[in-house]
FIPA-922912 format. One record per residue (C-alpha): residue number from 1; residue in one letter; x, y, z. Coordinates in Angstrom, 1 decimal, m for minus. Layout:
<recs>
rec nr->NUM	rest->A	east->X	north->Y	up->Z .
...
</recs>
This chain:
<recs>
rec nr->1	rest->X	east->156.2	north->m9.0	up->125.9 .
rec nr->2	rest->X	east->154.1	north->m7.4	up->123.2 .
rec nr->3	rest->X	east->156.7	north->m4.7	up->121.6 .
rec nr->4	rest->X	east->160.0	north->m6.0	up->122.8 .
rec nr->5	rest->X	east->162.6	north->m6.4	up->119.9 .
rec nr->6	rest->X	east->164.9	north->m9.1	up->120.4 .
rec nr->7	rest->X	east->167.6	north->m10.1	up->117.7 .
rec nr->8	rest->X	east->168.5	north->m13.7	up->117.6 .
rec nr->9	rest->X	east->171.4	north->m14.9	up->116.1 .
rec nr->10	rest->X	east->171.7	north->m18.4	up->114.0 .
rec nr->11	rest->X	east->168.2	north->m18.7	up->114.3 .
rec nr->12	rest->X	east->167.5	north->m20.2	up->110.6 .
rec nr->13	rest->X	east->167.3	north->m24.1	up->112.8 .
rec nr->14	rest->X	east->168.4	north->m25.3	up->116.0 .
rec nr->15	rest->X	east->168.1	north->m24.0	up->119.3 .
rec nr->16	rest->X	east->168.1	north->m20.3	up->117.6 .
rec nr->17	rest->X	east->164.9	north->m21.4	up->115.6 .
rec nr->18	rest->X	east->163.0	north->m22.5	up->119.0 .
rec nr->19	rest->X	east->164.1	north->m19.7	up->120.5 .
rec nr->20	rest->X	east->163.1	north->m17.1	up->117.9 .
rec nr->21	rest->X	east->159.5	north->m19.0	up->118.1 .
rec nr->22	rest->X	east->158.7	north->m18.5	up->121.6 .
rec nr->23	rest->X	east->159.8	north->m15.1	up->121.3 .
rec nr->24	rest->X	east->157.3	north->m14.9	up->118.6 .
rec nr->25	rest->X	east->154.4	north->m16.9	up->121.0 .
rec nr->26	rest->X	east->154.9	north->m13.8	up->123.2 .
rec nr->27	rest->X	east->154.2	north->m11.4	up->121.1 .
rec nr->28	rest->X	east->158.0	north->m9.5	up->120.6 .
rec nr->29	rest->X	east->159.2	north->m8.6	up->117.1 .
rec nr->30	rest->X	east->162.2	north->m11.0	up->116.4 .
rec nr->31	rest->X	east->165.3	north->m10.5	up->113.9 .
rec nr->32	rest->X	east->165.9	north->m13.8	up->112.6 .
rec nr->33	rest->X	east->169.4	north->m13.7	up->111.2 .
rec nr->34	rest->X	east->172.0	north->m16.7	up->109.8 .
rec nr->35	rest->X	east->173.4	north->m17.0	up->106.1 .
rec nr->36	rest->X	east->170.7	north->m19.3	up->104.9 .
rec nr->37	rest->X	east->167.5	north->m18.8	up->103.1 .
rec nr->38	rest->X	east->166.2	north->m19.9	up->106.5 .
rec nr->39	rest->X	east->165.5	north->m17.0	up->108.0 .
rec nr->40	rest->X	east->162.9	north->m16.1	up->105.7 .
rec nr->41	rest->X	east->160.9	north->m19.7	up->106.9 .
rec nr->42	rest->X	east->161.8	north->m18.6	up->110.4 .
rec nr->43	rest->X	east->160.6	north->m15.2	up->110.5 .
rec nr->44	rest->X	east->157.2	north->m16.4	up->109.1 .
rec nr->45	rest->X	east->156.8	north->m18.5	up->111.6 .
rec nr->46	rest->X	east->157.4	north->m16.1	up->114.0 .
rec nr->47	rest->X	east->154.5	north->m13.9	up->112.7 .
rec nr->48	rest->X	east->152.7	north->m17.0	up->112.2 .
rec nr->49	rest->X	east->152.9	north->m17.4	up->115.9 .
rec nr->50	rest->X	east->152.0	north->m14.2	up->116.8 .
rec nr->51	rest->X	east->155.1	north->m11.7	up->116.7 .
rec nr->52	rest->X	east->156.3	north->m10.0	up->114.3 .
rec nr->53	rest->X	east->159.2	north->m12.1	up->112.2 .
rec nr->54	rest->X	east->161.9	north->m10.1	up->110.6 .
rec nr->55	rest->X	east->164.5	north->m11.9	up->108.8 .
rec nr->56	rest->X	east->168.3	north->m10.8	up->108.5 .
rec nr->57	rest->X	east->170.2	north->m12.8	up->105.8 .
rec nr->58	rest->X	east->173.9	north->m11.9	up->107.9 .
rec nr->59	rest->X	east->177.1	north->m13.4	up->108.0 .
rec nr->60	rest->X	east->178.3	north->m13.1	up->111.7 .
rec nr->61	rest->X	east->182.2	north->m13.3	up->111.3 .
rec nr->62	rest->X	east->181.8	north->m10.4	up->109.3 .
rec nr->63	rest->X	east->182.0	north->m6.9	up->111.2 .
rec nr->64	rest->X	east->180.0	north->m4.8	up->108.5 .
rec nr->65	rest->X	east->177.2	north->m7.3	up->108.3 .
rec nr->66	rest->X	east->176.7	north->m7.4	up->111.7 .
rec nr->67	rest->X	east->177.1	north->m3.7	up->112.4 .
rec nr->68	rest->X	east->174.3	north->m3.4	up->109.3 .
rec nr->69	rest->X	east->172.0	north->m5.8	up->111.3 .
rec nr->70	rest->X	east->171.7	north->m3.7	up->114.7 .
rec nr->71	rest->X	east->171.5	north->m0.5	up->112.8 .
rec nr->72	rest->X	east->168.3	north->m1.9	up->111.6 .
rec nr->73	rest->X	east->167.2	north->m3.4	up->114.9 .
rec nr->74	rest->X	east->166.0	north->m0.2	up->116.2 .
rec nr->75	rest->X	east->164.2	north->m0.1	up->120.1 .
rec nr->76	rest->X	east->166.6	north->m3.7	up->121.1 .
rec nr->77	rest->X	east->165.7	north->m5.1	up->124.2 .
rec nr->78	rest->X	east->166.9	north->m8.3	up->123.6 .
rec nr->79	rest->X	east->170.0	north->m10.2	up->122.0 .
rec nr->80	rest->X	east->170.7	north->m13.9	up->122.0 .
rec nr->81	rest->X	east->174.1	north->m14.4	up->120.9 .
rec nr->82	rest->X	east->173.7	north->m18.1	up->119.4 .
rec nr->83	rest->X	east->175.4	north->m18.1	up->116.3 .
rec nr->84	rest->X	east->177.9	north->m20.6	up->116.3 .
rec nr->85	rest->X	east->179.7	north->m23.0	up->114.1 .
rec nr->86	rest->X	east->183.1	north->m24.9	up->113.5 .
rec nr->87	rest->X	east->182.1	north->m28.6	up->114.4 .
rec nr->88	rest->X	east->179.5	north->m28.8	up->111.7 .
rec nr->89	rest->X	east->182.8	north->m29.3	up->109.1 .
rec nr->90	rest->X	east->183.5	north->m32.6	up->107.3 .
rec nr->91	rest->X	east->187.6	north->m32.4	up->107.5 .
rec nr->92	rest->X	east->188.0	north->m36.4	up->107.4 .
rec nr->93	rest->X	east->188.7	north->m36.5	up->111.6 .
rec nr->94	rest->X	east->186.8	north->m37.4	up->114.6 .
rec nr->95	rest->X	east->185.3	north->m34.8	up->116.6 .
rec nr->96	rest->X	east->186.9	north->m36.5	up->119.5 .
rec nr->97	rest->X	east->190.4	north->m37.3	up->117.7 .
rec nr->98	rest->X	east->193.7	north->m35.9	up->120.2 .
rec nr->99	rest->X	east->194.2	north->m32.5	up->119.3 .
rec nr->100	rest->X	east->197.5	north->m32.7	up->117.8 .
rec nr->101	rest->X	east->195.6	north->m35.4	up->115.1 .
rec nr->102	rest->X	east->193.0	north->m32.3	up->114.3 .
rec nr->103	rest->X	east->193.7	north->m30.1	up->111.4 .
rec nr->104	rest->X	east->194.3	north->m26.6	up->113.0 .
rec nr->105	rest->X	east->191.6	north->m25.1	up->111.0 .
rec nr->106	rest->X	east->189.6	north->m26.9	up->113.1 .
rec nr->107	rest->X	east->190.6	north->m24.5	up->116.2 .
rec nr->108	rest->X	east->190.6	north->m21.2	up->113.9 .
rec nr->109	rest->X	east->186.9	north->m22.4	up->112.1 .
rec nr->110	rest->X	east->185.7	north->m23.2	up->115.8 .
rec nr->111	rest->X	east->187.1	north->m19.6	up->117.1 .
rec nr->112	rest->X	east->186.2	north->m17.5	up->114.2 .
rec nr->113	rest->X	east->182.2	north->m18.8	up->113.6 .
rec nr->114	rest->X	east->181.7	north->m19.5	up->117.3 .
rec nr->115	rest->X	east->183.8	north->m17.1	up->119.9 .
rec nr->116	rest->X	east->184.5	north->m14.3	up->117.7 .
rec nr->117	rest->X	east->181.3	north->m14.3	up->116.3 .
rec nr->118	rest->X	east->179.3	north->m14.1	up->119.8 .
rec nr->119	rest->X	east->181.7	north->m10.8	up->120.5 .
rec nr->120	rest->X	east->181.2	north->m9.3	up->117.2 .
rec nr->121	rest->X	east->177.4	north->m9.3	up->118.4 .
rec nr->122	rest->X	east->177.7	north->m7.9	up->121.9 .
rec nr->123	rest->X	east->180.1	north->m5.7	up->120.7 .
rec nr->124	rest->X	east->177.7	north->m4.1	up->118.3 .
rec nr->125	rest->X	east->174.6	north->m4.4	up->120.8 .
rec nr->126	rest->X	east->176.0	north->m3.4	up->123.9 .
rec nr->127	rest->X	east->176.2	north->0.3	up->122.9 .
rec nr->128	rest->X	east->172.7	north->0.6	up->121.4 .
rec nr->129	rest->X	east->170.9	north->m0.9	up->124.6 .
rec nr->130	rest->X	east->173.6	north->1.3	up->127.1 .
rec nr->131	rest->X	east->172.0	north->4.3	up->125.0 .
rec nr->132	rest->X	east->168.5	north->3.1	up->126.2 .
rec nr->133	rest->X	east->169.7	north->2.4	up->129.9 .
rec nr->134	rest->X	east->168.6	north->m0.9	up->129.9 .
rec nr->135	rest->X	east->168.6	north->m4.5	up->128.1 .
rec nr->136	rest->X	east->169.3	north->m8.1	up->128.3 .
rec nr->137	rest->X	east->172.0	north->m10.5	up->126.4 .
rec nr->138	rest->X	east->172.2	north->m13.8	up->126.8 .
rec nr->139	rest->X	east->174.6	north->m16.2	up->125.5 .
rec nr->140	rest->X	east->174.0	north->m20.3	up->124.5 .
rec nr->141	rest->X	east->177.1	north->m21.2	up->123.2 .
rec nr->142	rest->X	east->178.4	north->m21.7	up->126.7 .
rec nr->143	rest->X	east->178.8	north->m24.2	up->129.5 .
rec nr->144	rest->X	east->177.7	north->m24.6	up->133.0 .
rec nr->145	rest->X	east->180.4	north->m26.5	up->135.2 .
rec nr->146	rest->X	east->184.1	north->m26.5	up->133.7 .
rec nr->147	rest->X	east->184.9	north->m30.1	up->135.7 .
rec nr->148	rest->X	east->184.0	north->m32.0	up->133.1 .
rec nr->149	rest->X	east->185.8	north->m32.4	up->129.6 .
rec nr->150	rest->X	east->183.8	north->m31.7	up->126.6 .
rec nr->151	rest->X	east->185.6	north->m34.2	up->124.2 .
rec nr->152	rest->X	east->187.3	north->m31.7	up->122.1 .
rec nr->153	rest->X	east->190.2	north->m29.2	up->123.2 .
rec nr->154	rest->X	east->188.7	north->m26.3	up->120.5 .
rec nr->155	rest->X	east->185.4	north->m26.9	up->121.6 .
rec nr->156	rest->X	east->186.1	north->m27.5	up->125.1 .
rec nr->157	rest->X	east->188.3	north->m24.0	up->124.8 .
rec nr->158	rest->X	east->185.4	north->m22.3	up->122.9 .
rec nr->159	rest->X	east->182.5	north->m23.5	up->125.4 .
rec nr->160	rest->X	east->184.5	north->m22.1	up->128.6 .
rec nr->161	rest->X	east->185.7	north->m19.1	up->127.1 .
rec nr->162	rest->X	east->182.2	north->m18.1	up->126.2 .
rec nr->163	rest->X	east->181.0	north->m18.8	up->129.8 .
rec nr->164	rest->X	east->183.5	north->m16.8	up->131.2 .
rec nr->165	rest->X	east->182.7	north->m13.7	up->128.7 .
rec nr->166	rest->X	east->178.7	north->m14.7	up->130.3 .
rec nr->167	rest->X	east->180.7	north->m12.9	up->134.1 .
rec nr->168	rest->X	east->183.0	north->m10.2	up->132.3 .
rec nr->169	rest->X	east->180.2	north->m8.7	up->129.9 .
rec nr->170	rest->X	east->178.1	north->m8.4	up->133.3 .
rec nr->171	rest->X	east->180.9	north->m6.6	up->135.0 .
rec nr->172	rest->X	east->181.1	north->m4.2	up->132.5 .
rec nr->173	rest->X	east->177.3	north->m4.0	up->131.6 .
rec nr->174	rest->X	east->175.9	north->m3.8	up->135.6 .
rec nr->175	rest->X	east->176.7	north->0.0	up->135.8 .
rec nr->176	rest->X	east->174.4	north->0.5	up->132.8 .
rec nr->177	rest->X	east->171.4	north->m1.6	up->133.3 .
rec nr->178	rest->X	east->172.0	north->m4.1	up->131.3 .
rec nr->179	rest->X	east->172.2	north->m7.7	up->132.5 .
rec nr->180	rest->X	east->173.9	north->m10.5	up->130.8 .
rec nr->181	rest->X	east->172.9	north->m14.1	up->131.4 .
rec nr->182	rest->X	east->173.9	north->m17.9	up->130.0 .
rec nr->183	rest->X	east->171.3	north->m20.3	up->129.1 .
rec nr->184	rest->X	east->172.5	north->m23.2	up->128.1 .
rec nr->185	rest->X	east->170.9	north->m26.0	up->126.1 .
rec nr->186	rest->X	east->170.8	north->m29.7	up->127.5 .
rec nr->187	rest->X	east->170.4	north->m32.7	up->125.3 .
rec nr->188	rest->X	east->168.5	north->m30.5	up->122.4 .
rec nr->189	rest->X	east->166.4	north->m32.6	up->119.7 .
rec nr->190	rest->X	east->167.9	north->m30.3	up->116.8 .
rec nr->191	rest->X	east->167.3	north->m31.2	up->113.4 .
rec nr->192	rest->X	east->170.9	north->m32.0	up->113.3 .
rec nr->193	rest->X	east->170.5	north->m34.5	up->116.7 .
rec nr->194	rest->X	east->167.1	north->m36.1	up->114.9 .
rec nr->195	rest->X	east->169.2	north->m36.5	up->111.4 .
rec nr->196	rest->X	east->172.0	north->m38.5	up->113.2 .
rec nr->197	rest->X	east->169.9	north->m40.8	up->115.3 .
rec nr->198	rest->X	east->167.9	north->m41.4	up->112.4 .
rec nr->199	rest->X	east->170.5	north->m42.3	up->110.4 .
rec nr->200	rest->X	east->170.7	north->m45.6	up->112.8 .
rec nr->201	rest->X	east->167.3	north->m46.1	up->112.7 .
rec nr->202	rest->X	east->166.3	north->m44.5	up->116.2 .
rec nr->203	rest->X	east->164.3	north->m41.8	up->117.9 .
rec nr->204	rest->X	east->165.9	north->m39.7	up->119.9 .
rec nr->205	rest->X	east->166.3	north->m40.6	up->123.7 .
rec nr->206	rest->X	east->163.6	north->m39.4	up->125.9 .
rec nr->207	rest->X	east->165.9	north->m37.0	up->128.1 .
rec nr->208	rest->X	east->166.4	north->m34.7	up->125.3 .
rec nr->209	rest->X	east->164.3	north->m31.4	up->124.6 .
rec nr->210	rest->X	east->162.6	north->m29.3	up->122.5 .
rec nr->211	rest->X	east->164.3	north->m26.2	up->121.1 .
rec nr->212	rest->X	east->161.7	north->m24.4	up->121.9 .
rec nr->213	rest->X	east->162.1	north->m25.3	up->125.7 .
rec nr->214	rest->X	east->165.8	north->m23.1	up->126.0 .
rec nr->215	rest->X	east->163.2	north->m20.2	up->124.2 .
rec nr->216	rest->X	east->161.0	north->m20.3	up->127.4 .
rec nr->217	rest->X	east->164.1	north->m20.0	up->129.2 .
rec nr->218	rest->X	east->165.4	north->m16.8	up->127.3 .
rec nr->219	rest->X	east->161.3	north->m15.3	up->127.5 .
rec nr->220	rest->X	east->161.3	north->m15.8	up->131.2 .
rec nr->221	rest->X	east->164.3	north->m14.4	up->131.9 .
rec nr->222	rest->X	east->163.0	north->m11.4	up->129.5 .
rec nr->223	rest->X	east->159.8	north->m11.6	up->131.6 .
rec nr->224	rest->X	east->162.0	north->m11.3	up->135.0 .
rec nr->225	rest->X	east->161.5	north->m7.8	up->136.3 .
rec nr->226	rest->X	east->164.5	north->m9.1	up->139.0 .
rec nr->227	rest->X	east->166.5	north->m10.8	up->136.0 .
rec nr->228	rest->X	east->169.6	north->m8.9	up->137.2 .
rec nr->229	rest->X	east->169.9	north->m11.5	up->140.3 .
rec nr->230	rest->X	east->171.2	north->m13.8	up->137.8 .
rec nr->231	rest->X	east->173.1	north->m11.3	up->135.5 .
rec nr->232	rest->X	east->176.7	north->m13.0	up->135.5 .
rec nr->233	rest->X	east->175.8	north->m16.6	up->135.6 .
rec nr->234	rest->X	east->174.7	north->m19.2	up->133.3 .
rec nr->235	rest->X	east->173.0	north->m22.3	up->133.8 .
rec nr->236	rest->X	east->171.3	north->m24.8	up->131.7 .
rec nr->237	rest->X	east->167.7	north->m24.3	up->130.4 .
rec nr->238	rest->X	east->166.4	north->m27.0	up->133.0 .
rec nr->239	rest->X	east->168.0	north->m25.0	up->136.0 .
rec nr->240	rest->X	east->165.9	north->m22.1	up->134.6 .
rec nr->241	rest->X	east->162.7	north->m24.3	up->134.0 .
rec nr->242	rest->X	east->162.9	north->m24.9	up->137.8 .
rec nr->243	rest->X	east->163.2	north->m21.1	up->138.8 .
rec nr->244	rest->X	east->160.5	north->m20.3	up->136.4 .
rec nr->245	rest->X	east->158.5	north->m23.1	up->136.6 .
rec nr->246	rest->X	east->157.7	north->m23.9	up->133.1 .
rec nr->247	rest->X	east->158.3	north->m27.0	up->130.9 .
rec nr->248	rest->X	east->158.5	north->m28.8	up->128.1 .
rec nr->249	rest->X	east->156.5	north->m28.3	up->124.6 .
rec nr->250	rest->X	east->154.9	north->m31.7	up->125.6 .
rec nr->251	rest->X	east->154.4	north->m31.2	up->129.8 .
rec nr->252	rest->X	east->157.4	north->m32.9	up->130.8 .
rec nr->253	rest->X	east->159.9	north->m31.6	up->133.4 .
rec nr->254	rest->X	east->163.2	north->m31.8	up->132.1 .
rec nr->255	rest->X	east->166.0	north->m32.8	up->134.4 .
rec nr->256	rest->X	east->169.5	north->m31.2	up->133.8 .
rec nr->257	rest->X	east->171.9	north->m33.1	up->131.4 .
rec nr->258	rest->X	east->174.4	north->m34.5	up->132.8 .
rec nr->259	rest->X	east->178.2	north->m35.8	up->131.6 .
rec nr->260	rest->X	east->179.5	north->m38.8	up->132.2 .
rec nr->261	rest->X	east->181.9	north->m39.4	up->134.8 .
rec nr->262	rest->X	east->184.7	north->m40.7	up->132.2 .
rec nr->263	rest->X	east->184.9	north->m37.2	up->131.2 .
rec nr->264	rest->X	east->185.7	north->m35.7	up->134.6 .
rec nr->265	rest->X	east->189.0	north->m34.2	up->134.5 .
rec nr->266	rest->X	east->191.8	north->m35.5	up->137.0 .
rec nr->267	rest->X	east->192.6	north->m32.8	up->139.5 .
</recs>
């Protein structure tokens, strides 16, 4: 994967940060990008690892900043649309609160930093890897089975939404070579996931996964020279570990998260 550019989006922690890392493990150069000095820890460790880390200090719900950041990503071969946001905002409700209780800033905040934001990317990418007949995007922010509610109607909304862009960008990509695929993180051990549990004392459960493990998802995919099989689907990260046949940071197989049944919707 030596010489494959890839830009990452919200890769400053999270899921973007494991995947920007395996990226770098491989040998690709990697834009880190996200509004935090984090990206400049990131993109270290991405040369650290053996790429070559390039950090983008951007604001993805703004056009000009993410325009700016694939005019420097020249030679793309890669983009992982993961920027997202809108849940991470104290506003004084549940996550889970009816949605006539949550303030609608809630919907617009979850639409702007996390919907809008993943188009603004592909929008900007999609002509630069057309012009080099050839590519891959793939998108986290979505969700594999829509039978399930996800607890919140924005985020619920969001997630599906962002699944369904996963089939329309590959409708309109196919004809040009470039495939479009979701991976979707399970139970992710975050910084954000280890904060919480910690904040009760606990460990995170053993189900949950490294970061880094939706990145070997993303570089095998990359990796795939019959990658356009999938183009048009998503599935989570452990669907792909079984295709691909890798695992976990620490050996483990991961099994695919699953939702409980008292979120099934009634049909």
């Amino acid at each position: 994967m030596s010489g494959r550019v890839a830009v990452v989006t919200g890769s400053s922690r999270g899921v973007g940060r494991g995947i920007a890392r395996v990226l770098g493990e491989c040998g690709a150069t990697v834009y880190v990008t996200g509004r935090s000095e984090g990206v400049e820890r990131v993109a270290a460790e991405v040369t650290e690892l053996g790429g070559h880390g390039v950090a983008a200090r951007t604001d993805h719900t703004d056009p000009g900043q993410v325009t700016a950041l694939f005019e420097r990503a020249a030679g793309l071969d890669l983009l992982v649309a993961n920027a997202w946001g809108g849940y991470q905002h104290e506003d004084g409700v549940e996550f889970g609160a009816p949605f006539w209780q949550q303030p609608l800033e809630r919907w617009d905040v979850m639409f702007r930093t996390g919907l809008r934001a993943t188009y603004l990317a592909v929008h900007a990418a999609a002509p630069r890897l057309i012009a080099q007949r050839g590519g891959l995007i793939v998108l986290t922010a979505g969700w594999h089975e829509s039978d399930h509610y996800l607890g919140s109607l924005p985020y619920d909304t969001v997630k599906l939404a962002t699944s369904r862009m996963v089939r329309t960008l590959a409708h309109e990509l196919r004809p040009h070579a470039v495939d479009v695929a979701g991976v979707y993180p399970g139970f992710t051990r975050t910084e954000a996931v280890i904060e919480a549990f910690a904040k009760d004392g606990r460990q995170p459960p053993p189900e949950t996964h490294s970061p880094e493990y939706v990145g070997r998802a993303v570089a095998s995919l990359l990796a795939d020279p019959e990658r356009a099989r999938w183009s048009g689907t998503g599935a989570q990260a452990a669907e792909y570990g079984r295709r691909y046949g890798f695992t976990d940071l620490d050996g483990r197989e991961i099994e695919t998260f699953q939702l409980p049944d008292t979120l099934m919707l009634e049909q």
